[in-house]
SETORZA-604872 format. One record per residue: residue number from 1; x negated, y, z of N, C-alpha, C in turn. Coordinates in steps of 0.2 Angstrom, whole numbers, plus 5000, padded with zeros to 4 digits. Layout:
# SETORZA-604872
R  num   n_u   n_v   n_w  ca_u  ca_v  ca_w   c_u   c_v   c_w
R  NUM     X     Y     Z     X     Y     Z     X     Y     Z
...
# end
This chain:
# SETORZA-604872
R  num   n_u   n_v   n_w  ca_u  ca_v  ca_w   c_u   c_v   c_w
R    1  5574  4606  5373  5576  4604  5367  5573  4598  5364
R    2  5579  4594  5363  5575  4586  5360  5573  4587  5351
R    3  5571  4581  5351  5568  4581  5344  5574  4581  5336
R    4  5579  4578  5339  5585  4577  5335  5587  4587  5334
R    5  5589  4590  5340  5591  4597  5339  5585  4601  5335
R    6  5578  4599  5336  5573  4602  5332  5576  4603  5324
R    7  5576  4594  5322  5576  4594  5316  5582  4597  5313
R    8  5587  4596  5317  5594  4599  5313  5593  4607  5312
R    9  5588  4611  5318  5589  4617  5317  5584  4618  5310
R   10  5580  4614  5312  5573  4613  5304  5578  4614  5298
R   11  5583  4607  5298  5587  4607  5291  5592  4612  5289
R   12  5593  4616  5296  5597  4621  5293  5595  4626  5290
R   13  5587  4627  5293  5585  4637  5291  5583  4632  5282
R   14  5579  4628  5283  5577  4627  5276  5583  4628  5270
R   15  5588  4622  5270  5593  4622  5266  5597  4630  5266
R   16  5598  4635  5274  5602  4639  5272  5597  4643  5267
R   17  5590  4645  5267  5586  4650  5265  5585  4647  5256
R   18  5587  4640  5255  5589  4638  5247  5596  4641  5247
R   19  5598  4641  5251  5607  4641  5248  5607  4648  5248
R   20  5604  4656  5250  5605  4660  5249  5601  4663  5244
R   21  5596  4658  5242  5593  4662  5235  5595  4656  5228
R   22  5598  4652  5230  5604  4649  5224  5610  4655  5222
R   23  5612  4658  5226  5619  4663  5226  5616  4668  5227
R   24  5611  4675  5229  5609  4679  5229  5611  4683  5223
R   25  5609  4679  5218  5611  4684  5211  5619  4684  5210
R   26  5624  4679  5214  5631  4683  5215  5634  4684  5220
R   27  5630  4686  5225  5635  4688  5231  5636  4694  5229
R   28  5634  4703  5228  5637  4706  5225  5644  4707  5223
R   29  5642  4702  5218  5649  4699  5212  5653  4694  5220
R   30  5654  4692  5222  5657  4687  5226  5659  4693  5232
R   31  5658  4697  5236  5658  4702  5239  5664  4707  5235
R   32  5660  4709  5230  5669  4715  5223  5674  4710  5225
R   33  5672  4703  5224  5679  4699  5222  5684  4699  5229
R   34  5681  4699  5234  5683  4698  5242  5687  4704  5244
R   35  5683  4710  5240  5686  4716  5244  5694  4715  5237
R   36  5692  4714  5233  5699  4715  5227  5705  4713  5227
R   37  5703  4705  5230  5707  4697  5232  5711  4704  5239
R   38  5708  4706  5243  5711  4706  5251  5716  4712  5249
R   39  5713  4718  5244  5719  4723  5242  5723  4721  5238
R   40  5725  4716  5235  5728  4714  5229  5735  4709  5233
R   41  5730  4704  5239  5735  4697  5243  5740  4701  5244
R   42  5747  4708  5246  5750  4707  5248  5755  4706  5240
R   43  5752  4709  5235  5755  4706  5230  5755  4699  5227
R   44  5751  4696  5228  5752  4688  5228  5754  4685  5234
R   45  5754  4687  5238  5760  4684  5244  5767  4684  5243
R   46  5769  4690  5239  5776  4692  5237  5777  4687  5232
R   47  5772  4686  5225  5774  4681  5222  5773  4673  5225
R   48  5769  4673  5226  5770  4666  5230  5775  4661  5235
R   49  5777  4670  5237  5785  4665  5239  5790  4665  5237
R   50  5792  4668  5232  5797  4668  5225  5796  4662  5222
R   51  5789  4660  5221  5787  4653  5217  5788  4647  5222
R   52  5787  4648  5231  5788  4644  5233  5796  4639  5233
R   53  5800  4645  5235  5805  4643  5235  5808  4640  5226
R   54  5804  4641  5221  5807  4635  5216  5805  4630  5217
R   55  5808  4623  5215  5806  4617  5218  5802  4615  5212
R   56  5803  4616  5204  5798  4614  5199  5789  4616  5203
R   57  5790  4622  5204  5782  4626  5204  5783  4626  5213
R   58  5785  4622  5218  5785  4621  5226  5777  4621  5225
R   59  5775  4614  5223  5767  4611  5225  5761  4615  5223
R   60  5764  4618  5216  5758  4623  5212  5758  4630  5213
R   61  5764  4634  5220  5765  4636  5220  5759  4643  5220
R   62  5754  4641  5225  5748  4645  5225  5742  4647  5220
R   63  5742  4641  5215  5740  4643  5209  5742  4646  5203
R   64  5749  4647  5202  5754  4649  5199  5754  4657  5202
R   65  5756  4657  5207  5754  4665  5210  5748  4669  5208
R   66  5745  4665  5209  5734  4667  5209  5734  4668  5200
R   67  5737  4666  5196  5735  4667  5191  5739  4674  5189
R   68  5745  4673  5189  5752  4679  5188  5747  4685  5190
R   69  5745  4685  5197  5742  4691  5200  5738  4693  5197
R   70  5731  4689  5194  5726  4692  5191  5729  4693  5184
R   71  5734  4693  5181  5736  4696  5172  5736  4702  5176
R   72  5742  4702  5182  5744  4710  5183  5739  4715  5184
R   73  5732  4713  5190  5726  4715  5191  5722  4719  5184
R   74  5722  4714  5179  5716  4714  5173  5724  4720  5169
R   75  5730  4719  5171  5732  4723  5164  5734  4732  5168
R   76  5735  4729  5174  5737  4736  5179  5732  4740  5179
R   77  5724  4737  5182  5720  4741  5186  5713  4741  5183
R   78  5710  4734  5179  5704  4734  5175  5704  4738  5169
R   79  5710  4735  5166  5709  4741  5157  5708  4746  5159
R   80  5712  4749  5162  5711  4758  5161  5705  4760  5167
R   81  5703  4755  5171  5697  4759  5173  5691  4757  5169
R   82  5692  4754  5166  5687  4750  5161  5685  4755  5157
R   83  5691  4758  5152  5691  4763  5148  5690  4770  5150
R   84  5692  4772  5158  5690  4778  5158  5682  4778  5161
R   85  5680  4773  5166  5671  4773  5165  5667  4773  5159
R   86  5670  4770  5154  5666  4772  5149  5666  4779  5147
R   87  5671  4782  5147  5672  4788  5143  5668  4792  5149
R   88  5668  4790  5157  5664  4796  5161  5656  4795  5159
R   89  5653  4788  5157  5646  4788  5158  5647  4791  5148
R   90  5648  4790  5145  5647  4794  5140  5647  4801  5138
R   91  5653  4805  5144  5651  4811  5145  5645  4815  5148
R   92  5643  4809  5154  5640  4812  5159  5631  4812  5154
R   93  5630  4807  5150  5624  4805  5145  5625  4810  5140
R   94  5632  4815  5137  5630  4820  5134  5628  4825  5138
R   95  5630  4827  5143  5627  4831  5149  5620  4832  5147
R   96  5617  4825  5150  5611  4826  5151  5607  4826  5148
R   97  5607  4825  5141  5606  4825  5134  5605  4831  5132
R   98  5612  4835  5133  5613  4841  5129  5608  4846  5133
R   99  5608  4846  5140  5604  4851  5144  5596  4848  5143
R  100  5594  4843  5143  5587  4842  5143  5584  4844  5134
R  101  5588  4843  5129  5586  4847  5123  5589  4853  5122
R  102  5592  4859  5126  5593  4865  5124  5598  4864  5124
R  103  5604  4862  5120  5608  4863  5116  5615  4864  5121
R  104  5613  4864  5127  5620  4866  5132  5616  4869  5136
R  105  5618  4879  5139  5614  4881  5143  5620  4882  5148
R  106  5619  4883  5154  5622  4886  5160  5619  4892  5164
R  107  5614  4892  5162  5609  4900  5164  5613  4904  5166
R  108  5616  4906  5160  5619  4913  5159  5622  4917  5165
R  109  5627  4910  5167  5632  4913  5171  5626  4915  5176
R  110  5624  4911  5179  5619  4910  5185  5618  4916  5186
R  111  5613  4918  5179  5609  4925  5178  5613  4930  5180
R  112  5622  4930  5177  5628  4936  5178  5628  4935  5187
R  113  5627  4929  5190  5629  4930  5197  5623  4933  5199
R  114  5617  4931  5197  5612  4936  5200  5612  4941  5202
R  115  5613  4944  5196  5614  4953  5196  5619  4956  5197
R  116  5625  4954  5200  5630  4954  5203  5627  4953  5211
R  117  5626  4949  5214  5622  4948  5221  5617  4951  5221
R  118  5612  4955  5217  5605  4956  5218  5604  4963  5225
R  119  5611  4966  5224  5611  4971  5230  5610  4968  5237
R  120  5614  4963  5238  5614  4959  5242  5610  4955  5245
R  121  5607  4950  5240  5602  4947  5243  5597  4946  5236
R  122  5592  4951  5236  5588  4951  5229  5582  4945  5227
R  123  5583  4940  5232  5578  4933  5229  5583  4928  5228
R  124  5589  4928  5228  5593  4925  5223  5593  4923  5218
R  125  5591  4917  5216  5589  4912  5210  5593  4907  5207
R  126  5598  4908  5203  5602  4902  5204  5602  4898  5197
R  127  5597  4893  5196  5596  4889  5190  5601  4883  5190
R  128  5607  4886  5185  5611  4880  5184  5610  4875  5181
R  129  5607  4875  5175  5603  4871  5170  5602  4865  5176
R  130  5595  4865  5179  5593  4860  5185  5596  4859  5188
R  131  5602  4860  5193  5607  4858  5197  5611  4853  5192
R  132  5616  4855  5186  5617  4850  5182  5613  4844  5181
R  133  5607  4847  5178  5602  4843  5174  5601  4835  5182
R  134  5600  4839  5187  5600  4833  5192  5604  4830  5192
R  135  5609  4830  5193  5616  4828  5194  5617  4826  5189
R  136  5619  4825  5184  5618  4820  5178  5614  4816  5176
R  137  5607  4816  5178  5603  4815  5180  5603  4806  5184
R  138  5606  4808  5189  5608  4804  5197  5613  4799  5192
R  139  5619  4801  5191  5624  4797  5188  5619  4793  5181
R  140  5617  4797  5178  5615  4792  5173  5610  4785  5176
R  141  5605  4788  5179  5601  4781  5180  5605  4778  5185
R  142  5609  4779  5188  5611  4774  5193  5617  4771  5190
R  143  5623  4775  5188  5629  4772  5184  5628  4769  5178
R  144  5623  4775  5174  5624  4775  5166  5622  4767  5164
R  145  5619  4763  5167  5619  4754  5165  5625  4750  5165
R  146  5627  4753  5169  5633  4748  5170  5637  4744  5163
R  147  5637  4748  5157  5639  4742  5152  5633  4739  5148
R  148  5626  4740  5151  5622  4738  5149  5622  4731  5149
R  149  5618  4727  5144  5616  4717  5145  5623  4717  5145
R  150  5625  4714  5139  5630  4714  5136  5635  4706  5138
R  151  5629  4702  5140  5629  4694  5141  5628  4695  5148
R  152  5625  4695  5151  5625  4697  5160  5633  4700  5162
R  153  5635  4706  5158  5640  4706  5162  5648  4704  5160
R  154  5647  4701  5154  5651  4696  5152  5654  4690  5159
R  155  5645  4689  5160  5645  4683  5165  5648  4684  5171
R  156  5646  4691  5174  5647  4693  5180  5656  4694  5182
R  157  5658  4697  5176  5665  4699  5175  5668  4692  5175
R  158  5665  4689  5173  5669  4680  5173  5669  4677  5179
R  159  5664  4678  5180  5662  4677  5188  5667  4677  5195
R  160  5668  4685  5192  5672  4690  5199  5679  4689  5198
R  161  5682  4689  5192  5689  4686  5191  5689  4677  5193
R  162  5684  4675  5191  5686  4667  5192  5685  4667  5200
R  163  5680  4671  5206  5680  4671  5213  5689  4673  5216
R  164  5690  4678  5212  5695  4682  5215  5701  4679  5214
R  165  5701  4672  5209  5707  4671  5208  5708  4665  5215
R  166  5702  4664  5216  5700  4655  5222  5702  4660  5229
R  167  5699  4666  5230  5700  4669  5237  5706  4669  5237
R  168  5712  4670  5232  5716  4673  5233  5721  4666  5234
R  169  5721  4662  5229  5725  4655  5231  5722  4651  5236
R  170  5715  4651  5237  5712  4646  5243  5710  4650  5250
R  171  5711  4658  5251  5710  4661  5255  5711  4656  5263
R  172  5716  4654  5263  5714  4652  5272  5710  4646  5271
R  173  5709  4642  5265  5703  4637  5267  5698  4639  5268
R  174  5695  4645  5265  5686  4647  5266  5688  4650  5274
R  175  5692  4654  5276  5695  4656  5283  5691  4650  5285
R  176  5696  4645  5287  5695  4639  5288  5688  4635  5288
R  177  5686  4636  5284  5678  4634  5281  5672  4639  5286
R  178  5675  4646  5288  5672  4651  5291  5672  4648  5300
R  179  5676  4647  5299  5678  4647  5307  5675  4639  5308
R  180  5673  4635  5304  5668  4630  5306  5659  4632  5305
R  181  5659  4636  5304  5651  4639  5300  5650  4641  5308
R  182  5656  4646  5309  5653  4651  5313  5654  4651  5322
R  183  5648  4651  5326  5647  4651  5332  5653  4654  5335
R  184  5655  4659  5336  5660  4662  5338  5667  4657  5339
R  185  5670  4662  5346  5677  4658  5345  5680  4660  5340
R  186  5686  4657  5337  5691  4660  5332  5695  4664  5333
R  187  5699  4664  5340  5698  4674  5340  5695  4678  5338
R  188  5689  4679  5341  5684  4682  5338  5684  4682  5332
R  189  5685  4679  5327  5685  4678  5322  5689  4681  5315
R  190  5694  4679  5320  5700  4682  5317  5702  4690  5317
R  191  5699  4691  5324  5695  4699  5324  5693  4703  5320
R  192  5686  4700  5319  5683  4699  5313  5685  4701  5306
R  193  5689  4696  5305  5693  4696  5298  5696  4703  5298
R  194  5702  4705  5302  5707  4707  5302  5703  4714  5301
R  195  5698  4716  5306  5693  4724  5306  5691  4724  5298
R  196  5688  4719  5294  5686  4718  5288  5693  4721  5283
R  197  5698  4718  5285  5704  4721  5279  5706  4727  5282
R  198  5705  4731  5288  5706  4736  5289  5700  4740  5287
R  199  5693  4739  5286  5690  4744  5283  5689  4743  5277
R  200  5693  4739  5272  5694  4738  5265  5700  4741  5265
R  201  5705  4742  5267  5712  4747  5265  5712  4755  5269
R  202  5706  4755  5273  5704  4762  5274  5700  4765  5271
R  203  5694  4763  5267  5690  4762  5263  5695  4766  5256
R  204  5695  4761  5253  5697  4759  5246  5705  4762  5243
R  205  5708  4761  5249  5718  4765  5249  5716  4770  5250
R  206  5712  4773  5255  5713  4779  5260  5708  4782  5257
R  207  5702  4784  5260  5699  4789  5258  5698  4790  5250
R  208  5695  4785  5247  5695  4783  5240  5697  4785  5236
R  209  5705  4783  5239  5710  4784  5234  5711  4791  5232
R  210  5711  4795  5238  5712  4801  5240  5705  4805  5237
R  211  5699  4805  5235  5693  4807  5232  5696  4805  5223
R  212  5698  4799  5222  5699  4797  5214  5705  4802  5213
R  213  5711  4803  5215  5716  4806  5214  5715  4813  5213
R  214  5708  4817  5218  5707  4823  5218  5705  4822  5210
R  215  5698  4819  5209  5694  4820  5205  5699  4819  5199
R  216  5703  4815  5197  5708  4815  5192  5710  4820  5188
R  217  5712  4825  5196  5717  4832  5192  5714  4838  5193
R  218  5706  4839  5196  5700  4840  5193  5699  4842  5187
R  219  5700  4834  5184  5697  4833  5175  5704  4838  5172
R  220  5709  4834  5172  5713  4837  5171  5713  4843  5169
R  221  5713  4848  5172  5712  4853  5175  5708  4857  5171
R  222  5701  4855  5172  5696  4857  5168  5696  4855  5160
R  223  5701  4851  5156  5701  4850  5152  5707  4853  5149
R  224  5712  4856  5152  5718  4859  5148  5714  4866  5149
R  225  5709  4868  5153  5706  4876  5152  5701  4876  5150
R  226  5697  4872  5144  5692  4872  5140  5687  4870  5141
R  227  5686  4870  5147  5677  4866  5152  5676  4863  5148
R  228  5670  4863  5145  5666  4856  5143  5665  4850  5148
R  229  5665  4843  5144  5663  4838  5148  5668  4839  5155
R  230  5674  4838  5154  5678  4837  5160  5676  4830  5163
R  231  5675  4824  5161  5675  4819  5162  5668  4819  5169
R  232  5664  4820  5169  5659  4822  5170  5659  4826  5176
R  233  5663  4832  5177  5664  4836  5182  5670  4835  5185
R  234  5675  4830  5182  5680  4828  5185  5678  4821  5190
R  235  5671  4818  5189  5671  4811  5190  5666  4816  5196
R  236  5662  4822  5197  5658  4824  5201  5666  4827  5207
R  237  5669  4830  5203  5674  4832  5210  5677  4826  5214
R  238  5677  4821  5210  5680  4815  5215  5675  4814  5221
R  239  5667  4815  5216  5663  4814  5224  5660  4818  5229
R  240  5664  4825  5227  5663  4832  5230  5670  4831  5237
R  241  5676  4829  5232  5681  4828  5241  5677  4823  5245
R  242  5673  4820  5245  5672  4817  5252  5667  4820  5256
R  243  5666  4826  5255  5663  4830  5256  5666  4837  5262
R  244  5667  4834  5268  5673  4838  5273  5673  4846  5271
R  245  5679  4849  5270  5679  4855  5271  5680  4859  5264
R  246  5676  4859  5260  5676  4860  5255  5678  4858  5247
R  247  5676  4852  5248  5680  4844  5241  5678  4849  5236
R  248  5682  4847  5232  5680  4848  5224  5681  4855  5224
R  249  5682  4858  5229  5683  4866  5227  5672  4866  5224
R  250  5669  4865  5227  5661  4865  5223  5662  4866  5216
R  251  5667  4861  5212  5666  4858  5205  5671  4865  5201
R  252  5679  4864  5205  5684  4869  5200  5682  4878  5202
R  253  5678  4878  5209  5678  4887  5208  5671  4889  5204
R  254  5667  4884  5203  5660  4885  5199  5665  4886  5193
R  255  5669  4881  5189  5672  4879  5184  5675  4888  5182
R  256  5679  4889  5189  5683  4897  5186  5677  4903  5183
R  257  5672  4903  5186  5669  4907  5186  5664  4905  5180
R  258  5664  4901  5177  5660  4898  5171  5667  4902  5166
R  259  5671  4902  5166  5678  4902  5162  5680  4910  5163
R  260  5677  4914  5168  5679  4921  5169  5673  4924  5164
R  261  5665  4921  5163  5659  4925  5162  5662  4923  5157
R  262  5664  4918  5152  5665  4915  5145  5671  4918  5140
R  263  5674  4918  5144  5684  4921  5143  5687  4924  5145
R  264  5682  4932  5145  5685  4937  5149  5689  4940  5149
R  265  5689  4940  5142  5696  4943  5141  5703  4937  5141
R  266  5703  4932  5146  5709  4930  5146  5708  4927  5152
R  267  5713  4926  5156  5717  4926  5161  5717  4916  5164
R  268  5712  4913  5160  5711  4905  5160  5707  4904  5168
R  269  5704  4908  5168  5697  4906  5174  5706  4906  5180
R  270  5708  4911  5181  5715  4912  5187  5721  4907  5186
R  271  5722  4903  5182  5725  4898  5180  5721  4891  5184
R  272  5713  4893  5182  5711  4886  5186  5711  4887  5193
R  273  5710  4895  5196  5708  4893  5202  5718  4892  5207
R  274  5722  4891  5203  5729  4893  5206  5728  4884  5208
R  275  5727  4880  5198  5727  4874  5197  5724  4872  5205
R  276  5718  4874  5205  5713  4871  5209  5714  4870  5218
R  277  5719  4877  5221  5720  4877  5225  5727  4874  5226
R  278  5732  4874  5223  5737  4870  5223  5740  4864  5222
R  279  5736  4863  5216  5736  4853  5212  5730  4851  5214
R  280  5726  4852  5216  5720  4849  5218  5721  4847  5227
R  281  5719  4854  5229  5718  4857  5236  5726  4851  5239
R  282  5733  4851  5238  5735  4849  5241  5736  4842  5241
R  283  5734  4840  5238  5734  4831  5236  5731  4829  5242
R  284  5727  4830  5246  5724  4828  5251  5729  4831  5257
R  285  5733  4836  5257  5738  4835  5262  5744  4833  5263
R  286  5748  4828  5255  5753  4826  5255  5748  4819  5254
R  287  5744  4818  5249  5743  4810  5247  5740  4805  5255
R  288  5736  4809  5257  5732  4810  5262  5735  4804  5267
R  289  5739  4806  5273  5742  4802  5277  5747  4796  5276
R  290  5749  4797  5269  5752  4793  5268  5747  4785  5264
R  291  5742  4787  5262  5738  4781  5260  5730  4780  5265
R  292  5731  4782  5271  5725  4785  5277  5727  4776  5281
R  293  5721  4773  5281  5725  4767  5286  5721  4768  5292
R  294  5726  4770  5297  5722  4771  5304  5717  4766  5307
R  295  5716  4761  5306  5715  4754  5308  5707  4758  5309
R  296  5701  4760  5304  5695  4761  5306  5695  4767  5302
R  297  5693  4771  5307  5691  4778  5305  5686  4780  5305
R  298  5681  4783  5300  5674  4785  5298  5676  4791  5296
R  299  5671  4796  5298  5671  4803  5294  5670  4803  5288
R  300  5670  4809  5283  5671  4807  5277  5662  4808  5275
R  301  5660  4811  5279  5654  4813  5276  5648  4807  5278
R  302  5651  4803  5281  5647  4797  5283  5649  4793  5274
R  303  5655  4794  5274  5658  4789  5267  5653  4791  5263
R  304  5653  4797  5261  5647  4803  5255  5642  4800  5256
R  305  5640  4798  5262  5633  4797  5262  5632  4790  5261
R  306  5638  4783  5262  5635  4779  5262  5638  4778  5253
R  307  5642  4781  5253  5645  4779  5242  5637  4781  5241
R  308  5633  4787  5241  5626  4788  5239  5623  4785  5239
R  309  5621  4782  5246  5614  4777  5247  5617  4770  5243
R  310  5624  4768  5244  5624  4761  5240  5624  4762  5234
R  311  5626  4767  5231  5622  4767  5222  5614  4769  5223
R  312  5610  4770  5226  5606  4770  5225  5601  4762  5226
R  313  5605  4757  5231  5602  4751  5231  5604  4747  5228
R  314  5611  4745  5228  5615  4742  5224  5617  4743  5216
R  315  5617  4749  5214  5619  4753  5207  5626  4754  5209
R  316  5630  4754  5204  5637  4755  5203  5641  4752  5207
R  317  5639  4746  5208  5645  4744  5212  5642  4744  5222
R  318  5638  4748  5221  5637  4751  5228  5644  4757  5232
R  319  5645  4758  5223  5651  4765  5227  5656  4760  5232
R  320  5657  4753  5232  5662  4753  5235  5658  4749  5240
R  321  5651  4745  5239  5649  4740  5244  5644  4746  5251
R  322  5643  4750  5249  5639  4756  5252  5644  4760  5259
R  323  5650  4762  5257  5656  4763  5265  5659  4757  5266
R  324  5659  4750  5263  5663  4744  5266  5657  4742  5272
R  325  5649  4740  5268  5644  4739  5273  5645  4743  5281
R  326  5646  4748  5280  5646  4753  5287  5650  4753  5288
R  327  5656  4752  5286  5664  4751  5288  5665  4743  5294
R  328  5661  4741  5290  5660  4731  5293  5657  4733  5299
R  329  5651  4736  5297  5644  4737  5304  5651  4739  5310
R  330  5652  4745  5308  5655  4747  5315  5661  4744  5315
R  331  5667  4740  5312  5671  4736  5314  5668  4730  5320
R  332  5664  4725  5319  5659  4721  5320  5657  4724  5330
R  333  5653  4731  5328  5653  4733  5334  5657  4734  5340
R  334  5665  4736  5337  5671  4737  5339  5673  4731  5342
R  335  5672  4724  5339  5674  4719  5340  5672  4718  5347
R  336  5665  4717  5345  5661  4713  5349  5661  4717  5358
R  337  5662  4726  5358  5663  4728  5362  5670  4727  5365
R  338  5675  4724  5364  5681  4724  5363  5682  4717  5370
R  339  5678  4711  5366  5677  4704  5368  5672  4704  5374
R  340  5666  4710  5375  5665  4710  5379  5666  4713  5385
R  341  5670  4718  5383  5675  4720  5390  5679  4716  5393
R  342  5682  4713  5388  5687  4708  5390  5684  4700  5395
R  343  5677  4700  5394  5672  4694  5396  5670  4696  5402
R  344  5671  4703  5403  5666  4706  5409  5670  4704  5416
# end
C-alpha cells in the first residue's frame, strides 16, 4: 500500500468519524423519516404522475408531489396519532399514579382468584397491584417523555417532516449518492434497498398494523364495558398480539374477570369475552393476510422482543427502529448469502 492510499484511507476514517458525530443527534430522526418516506412513496408516485403529465407543474413536478403528500401524511396519519399518544401516556401516568398512592387497587380480584384456586394450587399469590404497577411503570419511563422539551421536539418534528419531504422528491439521488459511497456492486445494492422496503412494509403494514388494529378494538371494548383506563390496556393489548398464541387475550380475559368480580350482577364481563373473542380474536384472521407482506418473515415473538429492547435503547421511537434493525440484519444476511451462492 503506497502513501497516497494511506493518506486517503487516513482522510476518510478521520472526516467520516466527524461526519457521524455532526449527525448522530439526528440520524434517529433521519432513519423515522426513511422508514415513513418509503411507506407513504407509493402515494407520491401516484401523484407525481398526475403532475407529470401537466405541462405547467412538468419540471416541478417532484416537488409539488412531495409537498401534496406530506399535507395528506401530517392531516391523514400525524394528528390523530398525535392525539391519541397523548391521551395513552396520560392514561398510562394515571395508572401509575393512582396505584403507587392507593387510590386504584386491583388486589381484590387477585385475592377472589386465590381463594377460588386455593384447592388447587395453595401457594398462589397473585399481586396485581405490582404487575400493573410494573407495566405502567415500563411505559411511563420509556414512552411517558416523549412530549417532553417542548423546543427539542418541535425541532425534531421539523426535522423528520423537512428529511421526509427531500427522500421522497430526491429519493433516487441519495440511491444514487449510495451506490457511489458504497463498495458493493449495485445489484447488490439494489438488493439491499428492495430487502429494506420489504422489512419496512412487513414490519409496519403487516405485523404492526395487525397488533395496532387489535389493540384499537381492545380499548374499544374495554371502554364501552367500564374498564378503567382503557387507553392504557388498550395500548398494552396492542403489544400483548405480538405475543404468539395468546395476544391481547392476556389484557380482555383479565378485563372480563375484573368485570365479573365487580358487576356481578350483570351480564358485562360475557359481553366482553364474546367482544373479545370475535372483534378482537378475528382481526388477525381476516386483517392478517391481507396486510402480511411475504417478502421478510420474522416470528412475532422476535418482533415483541425487539419493539422491547428498541424502547429501552432508543425510547419511543424504538418501537419501530427496534423490528426494522433486525428486520435489516437479517435481510442484509439473506442478501449477502444469496450473492454468495450465486459467486460460488
Amino acid at each position: 500500500m503506497n502513501k497516497q492510499n494511506i493518506y486517503f484511507i487516513a482522510l476518510i476514517i478521520i472526516s467520516g468519524i466527524f461526519s457521524l458525530l455532526i449527525l448522530s443527534k439526528f440520524i434517529i430522526v433521519l432513519v423515522l423519516a426513511y422508514i415513513f418516506a418509503t411507506l407513504i412513496r407509493p402515494i407520491y408516485t401516484m401523484i407525481e404522475n398526475s403532475f407529470s403529465k401537466t405541462f405547467l407543474l412538468k419540471k416541478a413536478s417532484g416537488g409539488f408531489a412531495a409537498f401534496i403528500t406530506m399535507l395528506l401524511f401530517i392531516l391523514i396519519i400525524v394528528t390523530p396519532i398525535t392525539a391519541i399518544l397523548s391521551k395513552v401516556i396520560m392514561d398510562t401516568q394515571n395508572v401509575y399514579i393512582n396505584i403507587v398512592t392507593g387510590n386504584v387497587n386491583f388486589d381484590f380480584v387477585g385475592e377472589k382468584i386465590t381463594n377460588i384456586t386455593n384447592n388447587i394450587s395453595p401457594n398462589l399469590n397473585i399481586n396485581l397491584n405490582k404487575i400493573v404497577e410494573s407495566v405502567s411503570g415500563f411505559f411511563v419511563s420509556n414512552i411517558g417523555g416523549l412530549f417532553s422539551g417542548t423546543v427539542d421536539l418541535v425541532l425534531k418534528v421539523f426535522l423528520f417532516l423537512l428529511a421526509m419531504f427531500y427522500f421522497l422528491k430526491d429519493g433516487k439521488r441519495f440511491k444514487e449518492l449510495y451506490d457511489v459511497v458504497s463498495p458493493l456492486k449495485i445489484k447488490s445494492n439494489d438488493k439491499i434497498f428492495l430487502s429494506i422496503k420489504n422489512s419496512i412494509n412487513s414490519i409496519v403494514i403487516g405485523s404492526l398494523t395487525v397488533a395496532v388494529t387489535q389493540g384499537i378494538f381492545t380499548g374499544l371494548g374495554l371502554w364501552a364495558f367500564g374498564v378503567p383506563n382503557p387507553f392504557f390496556f388498550g395500548t398494552l393489548a396492542g403489544f400483548m398480539a405480538l405475543v404468539p398464541g395468546v395476544g391481547p387475550a392476556l389484557v380482555w380475559f383479565p378485563a372480563a374477570i375484573y368485570l365479573f368480580f365487580t358487576r356481578p350482577d350483570s351480564f358485562v364481563w360475557l359481553y366482553q369475552i364474546i367482544w373479545g373473542v370475535l372483534a378482537v380474536g378475528s382481526i388477525d384472521n381476516f386483517l392478517g393476510p391481507k396486510v402480511m407482506n411475504k417478502g421478510i418473515n420474522i416470528h412475532e415473538l422476535f418482533i415483541l422482543l425487539s419493539i422491547i429492547g428498541g424502547i429501552i435503547i432508543f425510547g419511543p421511537e424504538g418501537l419501530l427502529l427496534g423490528p426494522l434493525i433486525l428486520s435489516v440484519f437479517v435481510s442484509i444476511i439473506k442478501v449477502w448469502n444469496e450473492d454468495k451462492y450465486v459467486n460460488s
